[in-house]
LODRENKOL-492888 format. One line per 4 residues: number of its first residue (from 0); for each residue y, x negated, z negated of N, C-alpha, C. Coordinates in steps of 0.001 Angstrom, whole numbers, plus 500000, padded with zeros to 6 digits. Each point is the difference from the previous one (the first is absolute). Example, Ala and Ser with C-alpha at 12.3 -4.5 7.8 and 13.67 -1.06 7.14 Angstrom:
BEGIN
0) 494310:486810:492200:501190:500890:500000:501200:499100:500000 ~ 501050:500350:500720:501190:499180:499940:501090:500770:499270
This chain:
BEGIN
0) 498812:499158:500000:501188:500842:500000:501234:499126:500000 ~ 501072:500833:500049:501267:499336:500144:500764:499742:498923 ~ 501176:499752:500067:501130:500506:498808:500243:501452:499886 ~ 499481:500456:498646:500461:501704:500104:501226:500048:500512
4) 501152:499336:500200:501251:500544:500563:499774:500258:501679 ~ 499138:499448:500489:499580:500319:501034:499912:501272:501096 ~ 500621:500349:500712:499938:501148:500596:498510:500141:500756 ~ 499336:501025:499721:498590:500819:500561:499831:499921:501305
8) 499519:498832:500587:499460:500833:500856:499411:501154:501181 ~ 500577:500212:500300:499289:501816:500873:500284:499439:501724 ~ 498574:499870:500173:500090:500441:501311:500540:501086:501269 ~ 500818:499136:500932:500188:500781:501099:499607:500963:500389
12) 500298:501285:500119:499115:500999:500631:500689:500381:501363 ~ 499258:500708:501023:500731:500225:501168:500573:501304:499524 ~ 500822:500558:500140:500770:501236:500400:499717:500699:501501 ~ 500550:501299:499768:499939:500808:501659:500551:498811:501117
16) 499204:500593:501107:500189:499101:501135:499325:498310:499951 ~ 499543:499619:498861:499151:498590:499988:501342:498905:499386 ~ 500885:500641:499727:500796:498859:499924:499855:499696:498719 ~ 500374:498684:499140:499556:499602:498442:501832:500713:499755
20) 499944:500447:498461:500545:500485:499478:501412:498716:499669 ~ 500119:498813:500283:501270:499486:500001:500785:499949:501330 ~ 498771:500196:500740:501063:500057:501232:500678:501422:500817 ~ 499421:501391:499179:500700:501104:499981:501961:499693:500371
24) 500465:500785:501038:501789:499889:499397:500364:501030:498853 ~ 501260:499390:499488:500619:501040:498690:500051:500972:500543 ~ 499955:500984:499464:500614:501249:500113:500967:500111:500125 ~ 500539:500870:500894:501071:500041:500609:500817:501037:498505
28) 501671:499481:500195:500507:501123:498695:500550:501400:500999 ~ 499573:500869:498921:500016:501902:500217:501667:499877:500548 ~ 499593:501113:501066:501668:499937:500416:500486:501126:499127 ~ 501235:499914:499920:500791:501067:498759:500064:501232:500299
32) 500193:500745:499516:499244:501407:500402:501608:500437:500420 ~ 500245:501482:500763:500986:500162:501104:501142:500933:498681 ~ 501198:499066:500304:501466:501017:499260:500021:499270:498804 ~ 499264:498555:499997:501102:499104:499348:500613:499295:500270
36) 501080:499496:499197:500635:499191:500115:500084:498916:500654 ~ 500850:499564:501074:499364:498595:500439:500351:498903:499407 ~ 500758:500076:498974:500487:498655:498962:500758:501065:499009 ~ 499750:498458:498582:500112:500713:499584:501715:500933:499262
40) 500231:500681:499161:501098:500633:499944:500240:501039:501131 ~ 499361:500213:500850:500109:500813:501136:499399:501605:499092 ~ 500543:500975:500751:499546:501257:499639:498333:500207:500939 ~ 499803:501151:499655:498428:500194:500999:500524:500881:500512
44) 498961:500900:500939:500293:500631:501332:500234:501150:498839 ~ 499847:500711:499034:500002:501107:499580:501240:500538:499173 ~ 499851:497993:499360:501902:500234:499040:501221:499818:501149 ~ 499778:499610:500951:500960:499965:501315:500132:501375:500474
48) 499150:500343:500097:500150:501618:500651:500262:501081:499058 ~ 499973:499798:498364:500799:500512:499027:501471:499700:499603 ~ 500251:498551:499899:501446:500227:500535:500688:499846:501234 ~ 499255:500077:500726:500962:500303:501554:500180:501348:499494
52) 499411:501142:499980:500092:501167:499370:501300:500429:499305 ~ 500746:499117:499167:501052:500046:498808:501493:499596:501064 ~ 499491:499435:501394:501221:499884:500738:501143:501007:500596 ~ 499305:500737:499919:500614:501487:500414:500471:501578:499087
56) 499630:499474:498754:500253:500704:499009:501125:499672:499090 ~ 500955:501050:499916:501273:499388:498730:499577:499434:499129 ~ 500531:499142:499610:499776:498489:499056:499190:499531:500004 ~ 499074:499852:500725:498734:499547:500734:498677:500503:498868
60) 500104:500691:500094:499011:501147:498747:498553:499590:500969 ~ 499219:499491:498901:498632:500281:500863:499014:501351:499378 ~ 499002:500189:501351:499439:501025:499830:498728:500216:499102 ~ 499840:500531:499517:498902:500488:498936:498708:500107:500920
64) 500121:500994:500955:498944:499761:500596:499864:499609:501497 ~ 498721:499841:500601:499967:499592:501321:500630:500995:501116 ~ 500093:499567:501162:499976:500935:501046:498460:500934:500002 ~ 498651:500136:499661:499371:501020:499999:499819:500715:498612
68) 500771:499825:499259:500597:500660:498636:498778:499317:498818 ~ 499488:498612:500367:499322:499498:498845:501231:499212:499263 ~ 499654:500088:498268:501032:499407:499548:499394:497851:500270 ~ 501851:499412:499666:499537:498975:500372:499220:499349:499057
72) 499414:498726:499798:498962:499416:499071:501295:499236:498570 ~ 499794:500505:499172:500562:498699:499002:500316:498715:499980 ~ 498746:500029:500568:500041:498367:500254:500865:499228:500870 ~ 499670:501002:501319:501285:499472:500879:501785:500108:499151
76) 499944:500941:499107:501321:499994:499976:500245:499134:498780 ~ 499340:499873:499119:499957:498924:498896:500180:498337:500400 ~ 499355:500208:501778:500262:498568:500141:501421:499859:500823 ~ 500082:500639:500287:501622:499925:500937:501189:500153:498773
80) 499462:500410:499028:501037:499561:499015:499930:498904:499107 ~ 498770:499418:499777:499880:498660:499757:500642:498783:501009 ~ 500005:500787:501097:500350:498865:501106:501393:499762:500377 ~ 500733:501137:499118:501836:500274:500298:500114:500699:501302
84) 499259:501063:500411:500423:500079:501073:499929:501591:499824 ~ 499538:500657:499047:500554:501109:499379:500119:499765:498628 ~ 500754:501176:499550:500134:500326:498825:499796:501435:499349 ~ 500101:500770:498677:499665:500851:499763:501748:500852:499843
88) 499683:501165:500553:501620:500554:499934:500348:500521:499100 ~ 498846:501084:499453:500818:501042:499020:498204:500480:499588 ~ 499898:500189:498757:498712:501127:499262:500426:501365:500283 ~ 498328:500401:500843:500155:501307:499921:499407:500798:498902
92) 500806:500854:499106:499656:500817:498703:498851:500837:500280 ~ 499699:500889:501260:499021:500662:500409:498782:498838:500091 ~ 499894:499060:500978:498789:499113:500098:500144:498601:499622 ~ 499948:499575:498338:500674:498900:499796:499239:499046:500499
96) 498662:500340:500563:498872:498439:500415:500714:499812:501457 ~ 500841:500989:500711:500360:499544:501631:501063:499120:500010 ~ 500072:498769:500651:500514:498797:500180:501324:500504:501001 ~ 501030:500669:499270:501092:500145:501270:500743:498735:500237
100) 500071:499390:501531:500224:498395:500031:501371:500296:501143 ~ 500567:499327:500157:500599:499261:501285:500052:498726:500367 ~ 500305:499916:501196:500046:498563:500258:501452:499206:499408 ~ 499401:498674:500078:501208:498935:499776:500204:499619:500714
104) 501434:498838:500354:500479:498985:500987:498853:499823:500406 ~ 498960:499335:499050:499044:498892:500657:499005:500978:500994 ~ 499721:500676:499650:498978:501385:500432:500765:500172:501260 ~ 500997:500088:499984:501054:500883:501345:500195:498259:501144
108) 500150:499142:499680:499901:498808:500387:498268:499536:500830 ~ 499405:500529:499153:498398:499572:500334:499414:500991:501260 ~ 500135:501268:499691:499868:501021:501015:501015:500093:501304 ~ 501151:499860:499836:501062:500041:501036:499684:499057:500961
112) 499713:498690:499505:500180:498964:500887:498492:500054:501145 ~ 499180:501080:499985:499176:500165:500582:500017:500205:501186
């Protein structure tokens, strides 16, 4: 035997197609899945098309819900206000969990220049 610090051993085995298992190529990396961001700080295809939305509305009020009347996700709007590019306007007393937002400079800057 060896020095126990010794690494084991293990024979080569072939893999599919006959080839030995070191000469396999890497795996290729997963391409990013569609309506993100292409760098980062960028909005995605979904928070872009929520405040493009706020461009046409007095004080750039964004909308609660979609164009097929689903409301929008939290998440999206939690992150566009983490990101400065909305903010929250006013609590509504009737539905205090709904996020009434508008856009900011930066929001109106990010979408416009499109």
């Amino acid at each position: 035997m060896g020095n126990p610090s010794d690494p084991i051993p293990f024979p080569r085995r072939p893999v599919r197609g006959g080839a030995l298992a070191e000469e396999t190529p890497a795996p290729r990396p997963k391409p990013k899945p569609r309506g993100l961001p292409t760098a980062p700080g960028q909005p995605t295809d979904v928070q872009r098309t929520w405040l493009a939305r706020g461009l046409d509305q007095p004080g750039g009020k964004l909308p609660l819900f979609d164009d097929a009347g689903k409301r929008i996700d939290a998440r999206t709007i939690r992150s566009c206000i983490d990101q400065g590019w909305a903010e929250p306007w006013f609590a509504n007393p009737l539905k205090p969990d709904w996020l009434v937002c508008r856009l900011t400079d930066a929001g109106r800057a990010l979408v416009a220049g499109d």
